[in-house]
VEXNUMAR-913576 format. One record per residue (C-alpha): x, y, z; residue in one letter. Coordinates in nm, 3 decimals. Layout:
<atoms>
ATOM     east    north       up  code
ATOM        X        Y        Z     A
...
</atoms>
This chain:
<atoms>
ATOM     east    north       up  code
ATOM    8.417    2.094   10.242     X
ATOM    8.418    2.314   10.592     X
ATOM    8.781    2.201   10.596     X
ATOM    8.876    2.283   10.271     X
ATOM    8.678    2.662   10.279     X
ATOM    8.843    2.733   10.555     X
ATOM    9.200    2.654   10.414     X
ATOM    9.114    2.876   10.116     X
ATOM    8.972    3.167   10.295     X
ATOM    9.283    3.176   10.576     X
ATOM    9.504    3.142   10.251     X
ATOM    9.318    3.471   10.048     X
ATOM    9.341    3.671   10.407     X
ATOM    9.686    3.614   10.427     X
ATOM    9.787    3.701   10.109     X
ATOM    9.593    4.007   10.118     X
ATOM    9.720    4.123   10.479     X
ATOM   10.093    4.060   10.325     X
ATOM   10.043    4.314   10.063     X
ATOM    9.837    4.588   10.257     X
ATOM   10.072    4.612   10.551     X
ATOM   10.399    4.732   10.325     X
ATOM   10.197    4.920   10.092     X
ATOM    9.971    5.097   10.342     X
ATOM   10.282    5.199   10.541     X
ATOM   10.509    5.329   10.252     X
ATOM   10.234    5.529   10.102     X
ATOM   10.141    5.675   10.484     X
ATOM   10.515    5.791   10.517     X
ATOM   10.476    5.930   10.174     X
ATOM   10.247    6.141   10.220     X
ATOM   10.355    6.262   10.608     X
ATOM   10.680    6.357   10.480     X
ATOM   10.594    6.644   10.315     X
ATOM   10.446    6.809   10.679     X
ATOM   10.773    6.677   10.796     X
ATOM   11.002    6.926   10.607     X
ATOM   11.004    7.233   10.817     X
ATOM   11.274    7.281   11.067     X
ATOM   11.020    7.363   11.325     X
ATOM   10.936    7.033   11.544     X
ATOM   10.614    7.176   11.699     X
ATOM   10.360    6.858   11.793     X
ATOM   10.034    7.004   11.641     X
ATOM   10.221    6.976   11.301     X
ATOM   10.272    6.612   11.383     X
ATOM    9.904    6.559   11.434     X
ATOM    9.846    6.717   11.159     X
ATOM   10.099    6.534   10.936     X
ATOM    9.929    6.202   11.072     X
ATOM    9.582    6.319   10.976     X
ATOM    9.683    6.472   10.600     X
ATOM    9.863    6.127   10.538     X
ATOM    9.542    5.952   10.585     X
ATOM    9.388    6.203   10.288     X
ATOM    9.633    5.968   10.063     X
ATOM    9.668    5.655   10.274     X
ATOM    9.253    5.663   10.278     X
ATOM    9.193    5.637    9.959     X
ATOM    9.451    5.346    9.895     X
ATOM    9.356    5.094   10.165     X
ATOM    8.941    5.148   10.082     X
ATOM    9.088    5.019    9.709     X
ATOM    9.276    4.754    9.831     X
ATOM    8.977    4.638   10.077     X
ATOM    8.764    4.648    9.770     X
ATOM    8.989    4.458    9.577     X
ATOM    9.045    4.159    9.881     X
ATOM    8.652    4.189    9.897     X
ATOM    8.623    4.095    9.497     X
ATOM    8.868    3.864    9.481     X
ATOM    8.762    3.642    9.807     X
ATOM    8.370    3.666    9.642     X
ATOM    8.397    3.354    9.461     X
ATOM    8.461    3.179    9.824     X
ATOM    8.118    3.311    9.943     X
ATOM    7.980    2.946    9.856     X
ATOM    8.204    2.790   10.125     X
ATOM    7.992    2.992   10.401     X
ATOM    7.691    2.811   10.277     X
ATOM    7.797    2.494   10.414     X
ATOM    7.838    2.614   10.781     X
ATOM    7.617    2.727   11.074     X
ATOM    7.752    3.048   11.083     X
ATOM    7.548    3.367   11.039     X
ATOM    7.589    3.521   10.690     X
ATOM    7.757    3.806   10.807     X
ATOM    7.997    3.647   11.008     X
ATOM    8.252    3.598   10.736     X
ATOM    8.256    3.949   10.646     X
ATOM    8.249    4.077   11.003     X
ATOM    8.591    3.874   11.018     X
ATOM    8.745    4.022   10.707     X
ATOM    8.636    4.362   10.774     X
ATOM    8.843    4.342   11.123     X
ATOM    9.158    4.142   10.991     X
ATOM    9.154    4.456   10.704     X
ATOM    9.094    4.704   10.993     X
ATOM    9.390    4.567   11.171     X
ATOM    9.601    4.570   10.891     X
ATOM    9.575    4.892   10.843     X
ATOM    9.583    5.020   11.172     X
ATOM    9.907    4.884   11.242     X
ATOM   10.022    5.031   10.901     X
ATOM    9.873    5.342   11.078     X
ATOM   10.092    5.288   11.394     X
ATOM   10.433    5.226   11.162     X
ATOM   10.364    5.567   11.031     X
ATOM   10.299    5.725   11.341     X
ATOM   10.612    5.584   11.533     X
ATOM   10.848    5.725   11.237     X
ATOM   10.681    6.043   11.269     X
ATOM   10.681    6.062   11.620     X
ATOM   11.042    5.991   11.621     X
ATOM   11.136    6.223   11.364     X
ATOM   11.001    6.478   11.607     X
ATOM   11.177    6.351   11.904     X
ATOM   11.500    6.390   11.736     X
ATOM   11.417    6.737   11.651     X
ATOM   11.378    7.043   11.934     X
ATOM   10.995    6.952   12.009     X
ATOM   10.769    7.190   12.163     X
ATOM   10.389    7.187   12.242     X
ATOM   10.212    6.884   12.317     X
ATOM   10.126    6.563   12.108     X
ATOM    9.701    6.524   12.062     X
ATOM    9.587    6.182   12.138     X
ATOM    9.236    6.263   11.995     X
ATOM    9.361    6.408   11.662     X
ATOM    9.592    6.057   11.621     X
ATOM    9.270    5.857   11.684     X
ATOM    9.110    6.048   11.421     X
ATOM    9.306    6.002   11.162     X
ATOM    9.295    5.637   11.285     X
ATOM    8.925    5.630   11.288     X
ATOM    8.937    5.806   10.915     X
ATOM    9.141    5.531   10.803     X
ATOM    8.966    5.262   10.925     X
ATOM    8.608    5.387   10.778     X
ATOM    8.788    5.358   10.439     X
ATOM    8.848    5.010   10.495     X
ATOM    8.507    4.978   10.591     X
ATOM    8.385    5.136   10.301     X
ATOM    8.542    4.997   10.045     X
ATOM    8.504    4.658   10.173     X
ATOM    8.144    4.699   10.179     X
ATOM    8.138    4.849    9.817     X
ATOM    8.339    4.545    9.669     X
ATOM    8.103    4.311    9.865     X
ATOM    7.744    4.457    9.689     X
ATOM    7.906    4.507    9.334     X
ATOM    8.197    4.230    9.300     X
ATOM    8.342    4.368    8.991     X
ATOM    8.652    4.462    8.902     X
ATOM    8.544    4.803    8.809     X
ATOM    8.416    4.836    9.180     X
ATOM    8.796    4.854    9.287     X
ATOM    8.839    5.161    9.014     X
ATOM    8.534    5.328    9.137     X
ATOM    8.604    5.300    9.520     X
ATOM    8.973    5.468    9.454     X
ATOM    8.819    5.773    9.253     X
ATOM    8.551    5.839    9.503     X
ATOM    8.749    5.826    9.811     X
ATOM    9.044    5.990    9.627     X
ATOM    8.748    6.275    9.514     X
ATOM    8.592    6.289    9.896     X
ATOM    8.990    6.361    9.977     X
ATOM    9.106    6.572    9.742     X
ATOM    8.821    6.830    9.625     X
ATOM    8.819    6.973    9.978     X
ATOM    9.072    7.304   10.052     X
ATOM    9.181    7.340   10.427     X
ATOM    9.051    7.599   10.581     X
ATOM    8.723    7.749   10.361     X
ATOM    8.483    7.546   10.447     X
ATOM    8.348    7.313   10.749     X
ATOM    8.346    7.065   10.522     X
ATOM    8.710    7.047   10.501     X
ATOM    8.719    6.892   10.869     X
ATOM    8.497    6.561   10.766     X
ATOM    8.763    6.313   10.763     X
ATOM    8.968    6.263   10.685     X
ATOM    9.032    6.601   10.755     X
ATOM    9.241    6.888   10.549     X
ATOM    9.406    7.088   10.752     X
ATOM    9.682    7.358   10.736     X
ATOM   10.008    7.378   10.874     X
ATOM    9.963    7.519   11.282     X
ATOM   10.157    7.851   11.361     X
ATOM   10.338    7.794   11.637     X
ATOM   10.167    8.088   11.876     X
ATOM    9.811    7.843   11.783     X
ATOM    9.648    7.499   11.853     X
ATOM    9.445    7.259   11.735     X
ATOM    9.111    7.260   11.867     X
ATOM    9.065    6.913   12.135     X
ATOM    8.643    6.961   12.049     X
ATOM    8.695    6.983   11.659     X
ATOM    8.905    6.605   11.661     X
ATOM    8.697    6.438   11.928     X
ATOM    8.382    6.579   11.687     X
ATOM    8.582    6.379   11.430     X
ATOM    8.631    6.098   11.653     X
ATOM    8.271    6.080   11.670     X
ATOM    8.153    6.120   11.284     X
ATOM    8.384    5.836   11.159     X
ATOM    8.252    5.666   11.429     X
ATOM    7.832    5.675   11.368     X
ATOM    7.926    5.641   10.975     X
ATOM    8.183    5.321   11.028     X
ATOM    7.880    5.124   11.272     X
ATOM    7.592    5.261   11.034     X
ATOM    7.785    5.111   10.730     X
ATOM    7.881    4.786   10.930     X
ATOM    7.495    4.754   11.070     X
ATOM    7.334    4.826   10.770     X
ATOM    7.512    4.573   10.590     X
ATOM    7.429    4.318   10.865     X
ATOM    7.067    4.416   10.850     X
ATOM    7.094    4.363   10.472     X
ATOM    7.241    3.995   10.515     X
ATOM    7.029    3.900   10.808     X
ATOM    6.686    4.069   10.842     X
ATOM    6.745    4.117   11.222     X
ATOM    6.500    4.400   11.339     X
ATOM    6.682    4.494   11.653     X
ATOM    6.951    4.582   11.449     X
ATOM    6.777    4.882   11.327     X
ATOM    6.812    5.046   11.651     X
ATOM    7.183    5.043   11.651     X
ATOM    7.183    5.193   11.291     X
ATOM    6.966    5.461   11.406     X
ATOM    7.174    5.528   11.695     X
ATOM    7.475    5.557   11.483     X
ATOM    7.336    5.751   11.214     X
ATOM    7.196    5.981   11.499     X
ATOM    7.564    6.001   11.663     X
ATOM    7.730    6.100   11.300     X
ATOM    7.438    6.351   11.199     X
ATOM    7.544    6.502   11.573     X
ATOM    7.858    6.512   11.502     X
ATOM    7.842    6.674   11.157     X
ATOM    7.613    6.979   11.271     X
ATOM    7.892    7.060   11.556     X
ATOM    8.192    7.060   11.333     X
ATOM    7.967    7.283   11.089     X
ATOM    7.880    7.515   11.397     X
ATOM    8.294    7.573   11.432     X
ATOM    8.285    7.743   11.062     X
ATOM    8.573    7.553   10.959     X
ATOM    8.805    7.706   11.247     X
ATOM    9.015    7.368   11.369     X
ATOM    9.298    7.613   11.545     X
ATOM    9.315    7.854   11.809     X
ATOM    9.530    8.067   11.992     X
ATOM    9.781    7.986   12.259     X
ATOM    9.986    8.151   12.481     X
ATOM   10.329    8.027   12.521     X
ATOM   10.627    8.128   12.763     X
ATOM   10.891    8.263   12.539     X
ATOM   11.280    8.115   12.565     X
ATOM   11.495    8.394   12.631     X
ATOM   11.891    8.463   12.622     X
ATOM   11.937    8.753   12.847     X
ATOM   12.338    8.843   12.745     X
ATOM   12.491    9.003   12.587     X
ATOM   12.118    9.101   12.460     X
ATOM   11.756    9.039   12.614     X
ATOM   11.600    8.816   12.324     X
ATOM   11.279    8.621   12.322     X
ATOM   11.145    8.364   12.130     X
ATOM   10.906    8.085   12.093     X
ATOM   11.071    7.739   12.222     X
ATOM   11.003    7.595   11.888     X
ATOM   11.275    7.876   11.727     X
ATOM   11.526    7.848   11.993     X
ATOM   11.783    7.802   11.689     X
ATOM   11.700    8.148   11.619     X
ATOM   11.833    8.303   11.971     X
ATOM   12.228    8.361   11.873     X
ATOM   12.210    8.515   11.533     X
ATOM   11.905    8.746   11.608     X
ATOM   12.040    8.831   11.877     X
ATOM   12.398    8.905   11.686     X
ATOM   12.199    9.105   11.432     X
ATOM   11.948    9.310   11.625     X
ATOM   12.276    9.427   11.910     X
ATOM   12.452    9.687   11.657     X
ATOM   12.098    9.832   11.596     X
ATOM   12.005    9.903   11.914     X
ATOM   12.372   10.042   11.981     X
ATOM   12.305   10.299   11.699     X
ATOM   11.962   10.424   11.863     X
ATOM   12.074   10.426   12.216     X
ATOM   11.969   10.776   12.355     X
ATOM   11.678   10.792   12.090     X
ATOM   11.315   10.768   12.138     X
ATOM   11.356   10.490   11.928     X
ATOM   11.617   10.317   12.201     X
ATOM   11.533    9.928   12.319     X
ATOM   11.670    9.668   12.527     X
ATOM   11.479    9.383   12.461     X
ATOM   11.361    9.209   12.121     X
ATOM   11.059    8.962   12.133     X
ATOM   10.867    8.751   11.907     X
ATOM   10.518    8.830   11.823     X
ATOM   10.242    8.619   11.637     X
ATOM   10.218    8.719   11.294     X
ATOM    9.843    8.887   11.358     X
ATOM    9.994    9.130   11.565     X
ATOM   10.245    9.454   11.450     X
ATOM   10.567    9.432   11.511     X
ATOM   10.642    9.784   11.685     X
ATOM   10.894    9.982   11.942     X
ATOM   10.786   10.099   12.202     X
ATOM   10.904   10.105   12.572     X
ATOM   11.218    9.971   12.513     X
ATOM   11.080    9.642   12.351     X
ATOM   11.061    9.547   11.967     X
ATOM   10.868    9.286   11.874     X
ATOM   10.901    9.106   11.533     X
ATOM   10.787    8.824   11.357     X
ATOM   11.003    8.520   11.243     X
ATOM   10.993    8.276   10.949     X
ATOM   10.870    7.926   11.144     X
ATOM   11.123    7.750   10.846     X
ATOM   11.406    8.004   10.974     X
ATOM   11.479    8.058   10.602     X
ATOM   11.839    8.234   10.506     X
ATOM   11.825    8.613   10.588     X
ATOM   11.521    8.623   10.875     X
ATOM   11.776    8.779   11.096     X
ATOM   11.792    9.076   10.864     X
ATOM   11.411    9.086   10.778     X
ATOM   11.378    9.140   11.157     X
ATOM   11.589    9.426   11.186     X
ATOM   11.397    9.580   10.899     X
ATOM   11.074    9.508   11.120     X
ATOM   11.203    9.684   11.375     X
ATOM   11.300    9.983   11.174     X
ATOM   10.966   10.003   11.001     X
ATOM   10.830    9.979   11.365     X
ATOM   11.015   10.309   11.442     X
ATOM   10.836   10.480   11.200     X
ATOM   10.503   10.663   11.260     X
ATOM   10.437   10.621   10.858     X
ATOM   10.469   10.256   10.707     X
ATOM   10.652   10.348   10.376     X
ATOM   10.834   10.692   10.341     X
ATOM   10.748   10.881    9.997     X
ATOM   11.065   10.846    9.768     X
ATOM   10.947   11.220    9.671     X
ATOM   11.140   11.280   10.024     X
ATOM   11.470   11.270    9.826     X
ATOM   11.536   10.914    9.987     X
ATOM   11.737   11.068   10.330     X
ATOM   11.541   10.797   10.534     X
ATOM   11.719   10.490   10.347     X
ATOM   12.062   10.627   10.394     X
ATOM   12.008   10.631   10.748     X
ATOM   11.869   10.293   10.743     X
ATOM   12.106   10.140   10.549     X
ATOM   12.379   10.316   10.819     X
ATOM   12.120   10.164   11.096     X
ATOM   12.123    9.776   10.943     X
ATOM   12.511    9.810   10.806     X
ATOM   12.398    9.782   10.466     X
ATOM   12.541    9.941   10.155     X
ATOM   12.452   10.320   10.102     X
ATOM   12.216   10.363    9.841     X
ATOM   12.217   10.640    9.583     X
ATOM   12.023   10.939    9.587     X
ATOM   11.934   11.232    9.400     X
ATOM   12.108   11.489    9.702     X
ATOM   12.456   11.331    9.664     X
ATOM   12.603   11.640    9.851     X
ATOM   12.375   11.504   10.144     X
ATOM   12.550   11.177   10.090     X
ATOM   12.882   11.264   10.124     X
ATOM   12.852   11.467   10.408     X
ATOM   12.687   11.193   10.564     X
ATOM   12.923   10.937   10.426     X
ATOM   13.235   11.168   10.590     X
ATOM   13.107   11.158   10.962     X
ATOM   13.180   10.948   11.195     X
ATOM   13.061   10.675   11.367     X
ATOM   12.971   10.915   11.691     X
ATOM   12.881   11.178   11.487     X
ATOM   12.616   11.037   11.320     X
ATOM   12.501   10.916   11.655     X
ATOM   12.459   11.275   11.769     X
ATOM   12.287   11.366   11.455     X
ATOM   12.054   11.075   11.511     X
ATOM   11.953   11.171   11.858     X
ATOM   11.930   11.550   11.714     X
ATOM   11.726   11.456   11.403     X
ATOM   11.531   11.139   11.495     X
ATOM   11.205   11.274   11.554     X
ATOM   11.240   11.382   11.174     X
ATOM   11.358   11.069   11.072     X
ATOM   11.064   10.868   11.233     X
ATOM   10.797   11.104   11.016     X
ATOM   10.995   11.058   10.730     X
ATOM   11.057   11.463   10.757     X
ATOM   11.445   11.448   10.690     X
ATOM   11.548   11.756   10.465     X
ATOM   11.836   11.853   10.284     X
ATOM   11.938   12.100   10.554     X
ATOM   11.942   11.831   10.819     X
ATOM   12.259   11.699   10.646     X
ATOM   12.417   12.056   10.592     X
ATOM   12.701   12.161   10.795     X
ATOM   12.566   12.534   10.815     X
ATOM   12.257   12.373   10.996     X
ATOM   12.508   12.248   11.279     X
ATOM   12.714   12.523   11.247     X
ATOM   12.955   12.258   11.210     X
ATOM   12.951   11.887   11.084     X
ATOM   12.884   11.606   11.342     X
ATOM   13.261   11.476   11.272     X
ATOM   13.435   11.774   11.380     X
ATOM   13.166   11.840   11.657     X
ATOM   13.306   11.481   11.787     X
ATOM   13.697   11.557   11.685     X
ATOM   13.654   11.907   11.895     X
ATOM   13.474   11.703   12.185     X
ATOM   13.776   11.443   12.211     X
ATOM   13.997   11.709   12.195     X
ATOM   13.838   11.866   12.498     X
ATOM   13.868   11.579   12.712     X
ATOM   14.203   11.527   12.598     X
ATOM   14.263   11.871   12.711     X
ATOM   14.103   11.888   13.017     X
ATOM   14.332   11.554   13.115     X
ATOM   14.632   11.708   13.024     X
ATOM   14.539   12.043   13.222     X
ATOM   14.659   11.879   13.620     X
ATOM   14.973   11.765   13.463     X
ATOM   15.015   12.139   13.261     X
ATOM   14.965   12.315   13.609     X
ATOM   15.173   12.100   13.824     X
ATOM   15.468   12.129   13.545     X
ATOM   15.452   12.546   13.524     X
ATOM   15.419   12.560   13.901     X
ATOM   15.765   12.377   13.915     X
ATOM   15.930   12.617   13.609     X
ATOM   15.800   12.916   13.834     X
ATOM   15.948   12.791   14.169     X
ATOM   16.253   12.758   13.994     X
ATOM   16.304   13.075   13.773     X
ATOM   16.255   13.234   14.116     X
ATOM   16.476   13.035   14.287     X
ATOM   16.712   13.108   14.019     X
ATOM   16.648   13.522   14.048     X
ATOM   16.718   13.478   14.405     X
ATOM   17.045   13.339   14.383     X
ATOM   17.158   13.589   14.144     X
ATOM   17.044   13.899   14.353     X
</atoms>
């Protein structure tokens, strides 16, 4: 009979190990490809893709641990007949089910990992907040092992998929501490932040004192052994520590980080986080005719960087800071231009009662179409200049323009005294002139030398 109960029970394992393998990996990559999407490779978002998959993968491998444990109950007569401690048996399931699923757990990670490899990665990969989600994963096995094992019904199985898929899903990243219990819910990390080390290795610990108090406290159930309440009172102790320091974080799992910029110096100084080095060429192309149009203004710069998103994107010495969609979605060159423009402006939003003078400048400023106004004979003056004449008006006019101040009179030619295009024909023509004026002198010198060469002869 020993013999024959062992056949059956290495026959139920492997079946069960067959099917939660696959199905624990394909459901892991299903739910870490949604974290995968972005085109930003930046580690922490790998971590945290690993840790979110487990919110799904969880759930599925406690059900099908439940299920293995209450279809291999009917076996339990088989132990019976051996030496062995009661719990043995289900100490052995419990770690051929943990292993399954941690080397489901590893699939998922290597395809993630590698996605990220083959991307432009920056930061650094967390080996804590991988063993969390490992540890997460593994106390759902435990769990619903442990359930199917006291009630061996197939309603258990039901049961143990709505709670853990409850315990995953109710939580919202990022309101509550109770959103970093694993498995953990966590939001995408902005690439100037970082995941806490202390808030996964706190994880590392709470899935730890509740995976031994469930394992001991079922072995004290099945074999009476006092000493074994110490160990359960050491792990409960080491998961009750562990759940009063991720509630003293307030649910902050991220912090700040300062990273060293990329830059491309020529023909423009332009700085950006490594993770948006993609970004470099076409900012660059789209920020160089703006700062061409404000050259000699208060308002001038030399240098664009990127900012976090907590802090104002502004001009000032020569630098303009923006912000930049992490995704690089279609058209962030142009919302950073129009970041720096609102940074030239001492107001945040100019009054349309203004007549609307400061939008025809910036749409000159980003090379956009000219809008419509209500002065149109400000429009077509403006519209008739050009392009260095409406650089000198700038550098006359600016400070208005940075209020929001601009009257109709600024775009009048009696203002001038005369209109910034035939200020800049009259100026050309001037240096023409004064180019010509060696060659003008030299030429009449030679005329005079001869007419009086000419009187002499005839005298």
């Amino acid at each position: 009979m020993s013999d024959l109960g062992r056949v059956l029970r290495l026959d139920a394992r492997r079946t069960a190990l067959l099917v939660a393998v696959p199905v624990l990996t394909l459901a892991g990559l299903a739910a870490a490809w949604p974290w995968l999407m972005p085109s930003v490779a930046y580690w922490d978002n790998t971590v945290v893709a690993l840790i979110n998959a487990v919110r799904f993968l969880g759930p599925v491998a406690a059900g099908l641990a439940a299920w293995t444990a209450v279809r291999e109950r009917p076996l339990d007569f088989l132990r019976d007949l051996t030496s062995r401690s009661p719990a043995t048996g289900v100490l052995v399931d419990l770690l051929l089910l943990s292993a399954a699923a941690l080397v489901s757990y590893g699939a998922v990670t290597v395809v993630v990992v590698a996605i990220t490899l083959l991307r432009q990665e920056t930061g650094h990969l967390h080996p804590l907040g991988v063993l969390a989600g490992a540890g997460a994963l593994v106390l759902h096995v435990v769990a619903g092992y442990l359930a199917g094992r006291v009630v061996p019904r197939r309603a258990t199985v039901a049961l143990v998929l709505l709670v853990t898929g409850a315990w995953s899903a109710l939580r919202i990243p990022g309101v509550s501490w109770w959103s970093l219990l694993p498995p953990a819910s966590l939001e995408r990390v902005c690439v100037y932040t970082t995941l806490r080390p202390a808030v996964l290795a706190h994880q590392i610990a709470w899935t730890a004192g509740m995976t031994g108090a469930l394992v001991l406290g079922h072995v004290l159930w099945a074999t009476r052994r006092r000493p074994i309440v110490l160990g359960l009172a050491l792990s409960l102790g080491l998961a009750g520590a562990a759940t009063d320091a991720i509630r003293r974080t307030g649910g902050e799992a991220v912090s700040p980080v300062i990273t060293r910029p990329i830059c491309r110096e020529w023909p423009f100084a332009v700085c950006v986080h490594p993770a948006l080095r993609d970004a470099l060429p076409s900012l660059a192309a789209a920020a160089i005719p703006l700062a061409s149009r404000l050259h000699g203004t208060p308002g001038a710069f030399t240098r664009v960087e990127q900012r976090p998103g907590s802090a104002p994107a502004t001009v000032a010495g020569g630098v303009a800071t923006v912000h930049l969609d992490e995704e690089l979605a279609p058209g962030f060159e142009a919302r950073a231009v129009r970041q720096i423009l609102d940074g030239l402006k001492t107001t945040r939003t100019c009054d349309p009662a203004t007549g609307g003078y400061h939008s025809l400048v910036d749409a000159w400023l980003t090379g956009a179409e000219p809008p419509a106004i209500a002065d149109a004979t400000a429009a077509r003056a403006f519209a008739s200049w050009t392009e260095d004449g409406r650089r000198t008006w700038l550098r006359t006019n600016f400070l208005r323009y940075r209020s929001c101040g601009l009257r109709p009179a600024d775009f009048r030619a009696a203002a001038l005294g005369r209109s910034p295009s035939r200020t800049a024909d009259r100026a050309a023509q001037a240096r023409r002139d004064r180019a010509s004026a060696p060659r003008r002198g030299a030429a009449g010198g030679r005329r005079a030398q001869a007419a009086a060469g000419a009187a002499g002869l005839a005298q």
